[in-house]
N, CA and C of each residue as an Amber inpcrd file, in Angstrom:
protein
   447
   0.8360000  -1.1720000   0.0000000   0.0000000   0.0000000   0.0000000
   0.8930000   1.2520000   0.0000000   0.6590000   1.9170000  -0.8320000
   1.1300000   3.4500000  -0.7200000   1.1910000   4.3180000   0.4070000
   2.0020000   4.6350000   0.6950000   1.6880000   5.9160000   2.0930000
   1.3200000   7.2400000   1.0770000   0.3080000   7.7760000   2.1440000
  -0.1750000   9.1490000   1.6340000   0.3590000  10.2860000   2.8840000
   1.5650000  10.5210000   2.2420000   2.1140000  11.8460000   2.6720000
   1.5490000  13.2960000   1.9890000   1.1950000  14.2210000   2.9560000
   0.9040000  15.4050000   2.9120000   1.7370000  16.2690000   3.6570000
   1.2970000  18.1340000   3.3290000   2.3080000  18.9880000   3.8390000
   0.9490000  20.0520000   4.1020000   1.4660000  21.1480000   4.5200000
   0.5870000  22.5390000   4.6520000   1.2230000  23.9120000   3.9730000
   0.7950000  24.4040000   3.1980000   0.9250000  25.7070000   2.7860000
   0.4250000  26.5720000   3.7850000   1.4480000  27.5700000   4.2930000
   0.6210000  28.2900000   5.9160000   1.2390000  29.5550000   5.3490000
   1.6180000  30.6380000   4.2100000   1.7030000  31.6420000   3.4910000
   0.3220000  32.4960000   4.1380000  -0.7090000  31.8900000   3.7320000
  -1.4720000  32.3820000   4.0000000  -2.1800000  32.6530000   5.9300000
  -1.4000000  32.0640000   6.7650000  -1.2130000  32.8420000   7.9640000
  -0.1280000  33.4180000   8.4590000   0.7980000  34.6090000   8.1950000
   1.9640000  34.8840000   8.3160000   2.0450000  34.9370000   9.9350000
   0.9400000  35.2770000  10.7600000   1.1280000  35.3310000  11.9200000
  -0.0420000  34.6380000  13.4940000   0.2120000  33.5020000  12.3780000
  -0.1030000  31.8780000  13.4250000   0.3190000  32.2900000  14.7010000
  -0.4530000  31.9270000  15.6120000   0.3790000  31.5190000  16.4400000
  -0.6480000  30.4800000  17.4820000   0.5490000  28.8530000  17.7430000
  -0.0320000  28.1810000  18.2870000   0.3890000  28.1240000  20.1900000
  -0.9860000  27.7370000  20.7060000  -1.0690000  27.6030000  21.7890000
  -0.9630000  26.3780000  22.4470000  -0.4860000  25.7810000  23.3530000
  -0.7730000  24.7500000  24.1980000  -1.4410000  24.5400000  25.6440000
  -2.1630000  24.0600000  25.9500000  -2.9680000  24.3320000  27.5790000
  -3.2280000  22.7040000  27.4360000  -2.8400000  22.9770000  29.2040000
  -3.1380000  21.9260000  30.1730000  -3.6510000  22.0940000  31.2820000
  -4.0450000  20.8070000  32.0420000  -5.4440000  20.7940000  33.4420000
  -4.8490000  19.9760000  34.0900000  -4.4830000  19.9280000  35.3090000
  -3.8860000  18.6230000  36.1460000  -5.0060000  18.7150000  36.8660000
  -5.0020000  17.8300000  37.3580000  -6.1050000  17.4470000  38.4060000
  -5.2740000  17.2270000  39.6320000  -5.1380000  17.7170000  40.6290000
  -4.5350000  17.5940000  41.9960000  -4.9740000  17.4350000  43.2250000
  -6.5150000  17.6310000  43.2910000  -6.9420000  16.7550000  44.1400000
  -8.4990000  16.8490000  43.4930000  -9.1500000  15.9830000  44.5980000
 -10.5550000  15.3880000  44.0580000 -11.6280000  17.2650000  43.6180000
 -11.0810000  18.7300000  44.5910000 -11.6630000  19.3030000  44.0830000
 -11.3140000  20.0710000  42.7190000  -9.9270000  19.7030000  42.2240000
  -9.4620000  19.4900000  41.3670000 -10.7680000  19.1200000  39.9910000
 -10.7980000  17.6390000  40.1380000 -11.4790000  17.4500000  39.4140000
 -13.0140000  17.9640000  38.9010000 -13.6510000  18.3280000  39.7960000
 -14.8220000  19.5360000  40.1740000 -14.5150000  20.6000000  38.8610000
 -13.7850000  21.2460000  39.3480000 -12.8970000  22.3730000  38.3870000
 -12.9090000  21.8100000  36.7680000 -12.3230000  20.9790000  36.5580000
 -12.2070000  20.2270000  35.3510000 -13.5790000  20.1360000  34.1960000
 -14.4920000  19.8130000  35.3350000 -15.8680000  19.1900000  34.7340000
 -16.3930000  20.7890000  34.3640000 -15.9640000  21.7980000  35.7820000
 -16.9170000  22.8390000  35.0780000 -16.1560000  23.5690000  33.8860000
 -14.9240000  23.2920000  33.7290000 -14.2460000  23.7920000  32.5330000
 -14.5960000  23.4960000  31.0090000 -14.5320000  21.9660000  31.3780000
 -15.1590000  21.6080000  30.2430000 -16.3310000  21.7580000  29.4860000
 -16.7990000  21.8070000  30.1800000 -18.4650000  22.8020000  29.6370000
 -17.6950000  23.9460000  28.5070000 -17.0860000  24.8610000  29.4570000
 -16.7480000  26.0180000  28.3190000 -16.2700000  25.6640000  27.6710000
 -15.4640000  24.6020000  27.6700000 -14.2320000  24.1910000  26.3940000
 -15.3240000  23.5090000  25.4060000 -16.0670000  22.6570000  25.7190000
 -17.2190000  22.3060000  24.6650000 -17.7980000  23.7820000  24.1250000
 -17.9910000  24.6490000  24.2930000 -18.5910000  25.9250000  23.6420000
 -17.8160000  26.4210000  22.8150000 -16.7500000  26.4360000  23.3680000
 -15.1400000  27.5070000  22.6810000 -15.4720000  25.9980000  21.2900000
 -15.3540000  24.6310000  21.3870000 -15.2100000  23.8630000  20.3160000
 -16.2180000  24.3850000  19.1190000 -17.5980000  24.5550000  20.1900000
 -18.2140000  24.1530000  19.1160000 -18.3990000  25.7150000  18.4610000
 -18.3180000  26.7050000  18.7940000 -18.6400000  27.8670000  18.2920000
 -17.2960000  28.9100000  18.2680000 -16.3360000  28.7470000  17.7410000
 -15.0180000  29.2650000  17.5110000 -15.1130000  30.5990000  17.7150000
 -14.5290000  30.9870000  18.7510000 -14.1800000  32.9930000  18.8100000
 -13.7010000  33.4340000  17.5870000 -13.4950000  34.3450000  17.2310000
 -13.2220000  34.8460000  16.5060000 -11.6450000  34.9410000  16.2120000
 -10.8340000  34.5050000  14.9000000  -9.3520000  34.1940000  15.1080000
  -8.8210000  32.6020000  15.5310000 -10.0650000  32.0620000  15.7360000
  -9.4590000  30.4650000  16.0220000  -9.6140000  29.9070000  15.3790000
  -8.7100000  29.0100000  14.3470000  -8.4400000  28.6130000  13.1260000
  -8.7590000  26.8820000  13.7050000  -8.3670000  26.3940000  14.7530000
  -8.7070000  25.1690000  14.6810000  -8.4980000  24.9690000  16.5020000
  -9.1820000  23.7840000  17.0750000  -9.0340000  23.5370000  18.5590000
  -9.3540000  21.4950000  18.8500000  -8.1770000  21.4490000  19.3770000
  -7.7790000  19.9550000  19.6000000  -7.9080000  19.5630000  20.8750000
  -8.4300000  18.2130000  21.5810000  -8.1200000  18.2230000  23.0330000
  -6.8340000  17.3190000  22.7720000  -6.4440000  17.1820000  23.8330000
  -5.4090000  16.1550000  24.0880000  -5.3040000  15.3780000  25.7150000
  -5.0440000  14.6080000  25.6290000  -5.1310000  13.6020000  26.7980000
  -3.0810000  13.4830000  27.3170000  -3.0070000  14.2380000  28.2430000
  -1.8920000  13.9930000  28.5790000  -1.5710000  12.3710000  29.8810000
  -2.3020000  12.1620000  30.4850000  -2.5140000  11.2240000  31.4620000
  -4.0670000  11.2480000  32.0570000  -4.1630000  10.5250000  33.0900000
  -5.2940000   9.9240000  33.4790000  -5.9300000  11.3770000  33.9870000
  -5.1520000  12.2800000  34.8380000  -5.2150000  13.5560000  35.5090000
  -4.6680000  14.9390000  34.7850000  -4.6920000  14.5800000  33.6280000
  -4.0660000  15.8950000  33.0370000  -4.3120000  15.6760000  31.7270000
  -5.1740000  16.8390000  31.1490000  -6.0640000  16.8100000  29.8770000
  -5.4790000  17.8430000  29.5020000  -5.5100000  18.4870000  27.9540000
  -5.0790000  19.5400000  27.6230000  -5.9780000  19.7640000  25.9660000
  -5.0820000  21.1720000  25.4580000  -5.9650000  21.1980000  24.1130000
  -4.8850000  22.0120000  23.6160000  -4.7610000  21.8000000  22.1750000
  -3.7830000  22.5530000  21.3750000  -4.4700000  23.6680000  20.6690000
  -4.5980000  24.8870000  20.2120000  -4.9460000  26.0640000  19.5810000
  -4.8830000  26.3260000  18.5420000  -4.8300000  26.6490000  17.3860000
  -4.3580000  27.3730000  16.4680000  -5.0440000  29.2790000  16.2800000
  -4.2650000  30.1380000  16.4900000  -5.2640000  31.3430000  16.2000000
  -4.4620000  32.0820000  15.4460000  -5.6350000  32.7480000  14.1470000
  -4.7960000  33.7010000  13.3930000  -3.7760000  34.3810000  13.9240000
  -3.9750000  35.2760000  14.3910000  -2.7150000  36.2490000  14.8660000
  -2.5970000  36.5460000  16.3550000  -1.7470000  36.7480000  17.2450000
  -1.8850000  37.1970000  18.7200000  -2.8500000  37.9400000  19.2390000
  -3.1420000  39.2120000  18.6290000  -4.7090000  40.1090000  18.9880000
  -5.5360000  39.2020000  18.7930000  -5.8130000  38.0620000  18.3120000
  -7.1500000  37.4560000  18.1690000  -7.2490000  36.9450000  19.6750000
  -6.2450000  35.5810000  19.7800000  -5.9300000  35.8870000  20.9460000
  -6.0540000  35.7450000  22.0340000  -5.3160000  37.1450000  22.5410000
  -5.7100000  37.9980000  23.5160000  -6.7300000  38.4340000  23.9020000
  -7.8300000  38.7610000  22.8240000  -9.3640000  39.3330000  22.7700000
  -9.5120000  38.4670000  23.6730000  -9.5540000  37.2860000  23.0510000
 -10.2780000  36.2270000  23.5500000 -10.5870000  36.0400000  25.1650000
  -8.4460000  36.1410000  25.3510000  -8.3690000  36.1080000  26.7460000
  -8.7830000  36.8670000  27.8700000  -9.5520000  38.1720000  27.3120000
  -9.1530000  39.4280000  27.9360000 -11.3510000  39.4530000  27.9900000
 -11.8570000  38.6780000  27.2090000 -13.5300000  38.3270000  27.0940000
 -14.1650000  37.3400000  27.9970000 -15.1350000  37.7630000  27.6970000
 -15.9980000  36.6020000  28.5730000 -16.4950000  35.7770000  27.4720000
 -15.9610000  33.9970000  27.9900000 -15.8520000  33.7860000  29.3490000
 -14.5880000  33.5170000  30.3230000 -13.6520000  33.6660000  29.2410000
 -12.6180000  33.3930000  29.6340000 -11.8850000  34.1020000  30.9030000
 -11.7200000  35.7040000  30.5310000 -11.4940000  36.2280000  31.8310000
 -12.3430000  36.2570000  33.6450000 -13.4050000  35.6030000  33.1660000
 -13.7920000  35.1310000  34.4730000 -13.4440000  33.6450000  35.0510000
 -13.1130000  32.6890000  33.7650000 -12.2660000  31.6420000  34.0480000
 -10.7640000  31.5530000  34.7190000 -10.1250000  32.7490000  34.4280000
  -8.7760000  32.8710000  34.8090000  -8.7850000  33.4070000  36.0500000
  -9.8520000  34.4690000  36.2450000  -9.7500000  35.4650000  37.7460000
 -10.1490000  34.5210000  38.8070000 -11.1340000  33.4140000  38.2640000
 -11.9030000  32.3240000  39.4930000 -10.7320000  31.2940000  39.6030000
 -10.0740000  31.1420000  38.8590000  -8.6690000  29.7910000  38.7020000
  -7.9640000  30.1920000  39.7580000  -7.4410000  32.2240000  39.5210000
  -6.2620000  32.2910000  40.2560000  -7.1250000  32.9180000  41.8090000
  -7.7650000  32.6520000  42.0600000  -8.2850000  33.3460000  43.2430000
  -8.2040000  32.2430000  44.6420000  -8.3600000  31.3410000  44.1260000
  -8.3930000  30.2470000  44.7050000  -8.1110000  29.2920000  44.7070000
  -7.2460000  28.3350000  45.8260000  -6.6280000  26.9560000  45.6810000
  -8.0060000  26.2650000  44.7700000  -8.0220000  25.7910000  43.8830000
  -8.7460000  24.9060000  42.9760000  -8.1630000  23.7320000  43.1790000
  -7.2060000  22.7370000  43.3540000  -7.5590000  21.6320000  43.5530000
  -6.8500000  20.6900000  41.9570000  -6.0870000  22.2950000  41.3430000
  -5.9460000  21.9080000  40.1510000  -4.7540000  22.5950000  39.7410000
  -3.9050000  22.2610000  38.9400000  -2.6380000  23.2040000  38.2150000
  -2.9860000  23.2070000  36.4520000  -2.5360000  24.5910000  36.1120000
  -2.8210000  24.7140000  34.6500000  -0.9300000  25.2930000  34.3310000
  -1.3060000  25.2550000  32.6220000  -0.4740000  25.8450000  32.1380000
  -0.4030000  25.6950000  30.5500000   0.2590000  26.8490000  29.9900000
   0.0270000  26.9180000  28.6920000   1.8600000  27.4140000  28.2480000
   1.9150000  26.7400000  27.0590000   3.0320000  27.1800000  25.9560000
   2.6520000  27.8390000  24.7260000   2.9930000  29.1490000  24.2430000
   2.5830000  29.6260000  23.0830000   3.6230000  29.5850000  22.2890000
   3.6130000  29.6290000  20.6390000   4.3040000  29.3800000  20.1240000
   4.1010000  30.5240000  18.5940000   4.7940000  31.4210000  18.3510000
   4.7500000  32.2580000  17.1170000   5.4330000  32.3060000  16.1410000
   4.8050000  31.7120000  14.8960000   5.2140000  31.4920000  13.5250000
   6.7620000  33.0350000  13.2970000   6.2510000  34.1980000  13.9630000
   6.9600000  35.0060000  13.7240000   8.1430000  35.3860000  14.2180000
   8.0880000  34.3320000  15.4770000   9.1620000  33.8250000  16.5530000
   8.5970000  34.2580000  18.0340000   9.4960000  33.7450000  18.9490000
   9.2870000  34.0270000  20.0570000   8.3980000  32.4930000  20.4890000
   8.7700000  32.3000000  21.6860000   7.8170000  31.3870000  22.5000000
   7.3160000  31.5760000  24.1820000   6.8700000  31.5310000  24.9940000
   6.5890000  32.0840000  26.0590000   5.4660000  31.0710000  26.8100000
   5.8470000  30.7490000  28.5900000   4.9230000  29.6520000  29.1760000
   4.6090000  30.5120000  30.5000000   3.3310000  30.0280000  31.1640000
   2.8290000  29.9720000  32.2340000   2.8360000  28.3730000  32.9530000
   2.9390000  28.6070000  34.4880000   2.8640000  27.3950000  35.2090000
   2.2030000  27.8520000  36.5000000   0.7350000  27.2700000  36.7140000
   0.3730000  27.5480000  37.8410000  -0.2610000  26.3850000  39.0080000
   0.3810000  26.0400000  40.0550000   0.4920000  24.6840000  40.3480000
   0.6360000  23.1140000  40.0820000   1.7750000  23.6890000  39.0880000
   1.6940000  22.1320000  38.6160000   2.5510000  21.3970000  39.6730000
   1.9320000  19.7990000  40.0600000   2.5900000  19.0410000  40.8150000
   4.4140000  18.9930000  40.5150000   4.7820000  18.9530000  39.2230000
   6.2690000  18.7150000  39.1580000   6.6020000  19.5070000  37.6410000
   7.6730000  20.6450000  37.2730000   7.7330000  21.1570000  36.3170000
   8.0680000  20.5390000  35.1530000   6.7720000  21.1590000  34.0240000
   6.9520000  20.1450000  32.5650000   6.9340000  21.3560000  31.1910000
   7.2200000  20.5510000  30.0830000   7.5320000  21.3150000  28.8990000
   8.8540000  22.4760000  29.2820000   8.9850000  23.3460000  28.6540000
   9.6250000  24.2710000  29.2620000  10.3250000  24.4340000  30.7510000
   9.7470000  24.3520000  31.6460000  10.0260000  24.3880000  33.0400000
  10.8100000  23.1930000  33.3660000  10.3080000  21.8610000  32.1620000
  11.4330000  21.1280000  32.7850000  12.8510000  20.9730000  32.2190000
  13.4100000  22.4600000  31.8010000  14.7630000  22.2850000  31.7570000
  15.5310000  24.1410000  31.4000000  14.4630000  24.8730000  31.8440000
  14.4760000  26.5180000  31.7710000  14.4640000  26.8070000  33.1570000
  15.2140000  27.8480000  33.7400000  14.8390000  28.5090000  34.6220000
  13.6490000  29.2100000  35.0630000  12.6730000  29.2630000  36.2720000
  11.7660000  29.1500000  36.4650000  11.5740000  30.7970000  36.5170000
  10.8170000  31.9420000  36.4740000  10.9880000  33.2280000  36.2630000
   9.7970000  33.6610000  36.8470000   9.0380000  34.4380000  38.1090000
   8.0790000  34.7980000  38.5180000   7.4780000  35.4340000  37.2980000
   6.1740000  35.6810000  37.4980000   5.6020000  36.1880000  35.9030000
   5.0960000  37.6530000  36.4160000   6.1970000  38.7080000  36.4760000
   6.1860000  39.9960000  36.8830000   6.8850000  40.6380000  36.0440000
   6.1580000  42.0400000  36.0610000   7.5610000  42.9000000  35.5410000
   7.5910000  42.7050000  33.8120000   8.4950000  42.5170000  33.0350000
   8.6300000  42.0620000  31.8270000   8.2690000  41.0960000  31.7270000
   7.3090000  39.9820000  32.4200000   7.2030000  38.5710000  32.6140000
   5.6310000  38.3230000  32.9290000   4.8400000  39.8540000  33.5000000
   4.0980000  39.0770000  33.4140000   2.5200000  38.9190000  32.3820000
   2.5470000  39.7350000  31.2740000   1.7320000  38.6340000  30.4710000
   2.5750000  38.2790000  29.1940000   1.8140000  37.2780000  28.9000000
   1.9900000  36.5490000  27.6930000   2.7590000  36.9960000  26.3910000
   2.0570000  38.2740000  25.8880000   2.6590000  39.2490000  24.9400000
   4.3790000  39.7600000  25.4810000   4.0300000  40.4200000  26.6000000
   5.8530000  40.3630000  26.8500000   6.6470000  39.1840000  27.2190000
   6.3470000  38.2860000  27.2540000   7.1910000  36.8370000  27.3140000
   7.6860000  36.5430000  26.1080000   6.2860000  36.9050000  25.4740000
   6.8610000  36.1700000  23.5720000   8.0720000  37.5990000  24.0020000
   7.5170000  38.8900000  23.8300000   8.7990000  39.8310000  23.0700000
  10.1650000  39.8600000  24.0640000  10.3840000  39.3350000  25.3530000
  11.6200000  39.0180000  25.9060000  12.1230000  37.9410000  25.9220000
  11.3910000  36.6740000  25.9670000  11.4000000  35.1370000  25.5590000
  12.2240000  34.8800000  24.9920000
């Protein structure tokens, strides 16, 4: 049988940029957290914000689920992040021991890469072999990580 190899022409997004996010589950209210996340993440699937070119889950282990991104350009985004429902997802995450650790890797076609880590049981991707950097200052959002990163 033939293998059917393919490629992507991506000309036409000069300024991709992909995301990575993850969910640990760390304790049972952990998992609580998870279930109500997923709800939104079923919405974000099924009805794409605006700028999201494609959205994947991924299964990292039994306790740690994740989803890969694709979004036109960084302002898309950000919107996103900075909208409801998301920014009430992030303000309720960090307000309170949840029971859970997240974290995301972004990645820009135009360069630059940049991570968050917020309780994860043991440091991964990035963290496990980068120096660990409070996310202040030049560090702490996303956009200045990519541009000092």
């Amino acid at each position: 049988m033939q293998q059917r190899r393919a490629s992507v022409d991506l000309s036409a997004y000069p300024d991709l940029v992909v995301i990575y996010l993850g969910f640990h589950v760390n304790s049972l209210r952990g998992l609580l957290g998870l279930m109500r996340l997923g709800r939104g993440l079923t919405r974000i699937a099924r009805d794409f914000p605006e700028g999201l070119l494609a959205h994947e889950q991924v299964i990292y282990g039994l306790r740690h689920i994740g989803m890969r991104q694709y979004w036109r350009d960084l302002d898309s985004l950000e919107r996103f992040t900075r909208s409801e429902p998301h920014r009430t997802w992030w303000r309720d995450f960090l307000a309170k021991d949840s029971g859970a650790g997240f974290w995301h890797e972004t990645y820009r076609r135009q360069g630059g890469m940049e991570a968050i880590y917020v309780n994860m049981p043991r440091p991964i991707g990035f963290g496990a072999f980068a120096d660990a950097r409070p996310p202040t200052g030049p560090f702490m959002s996303a956009r200045d990580r990519l541009a000092t990163g």
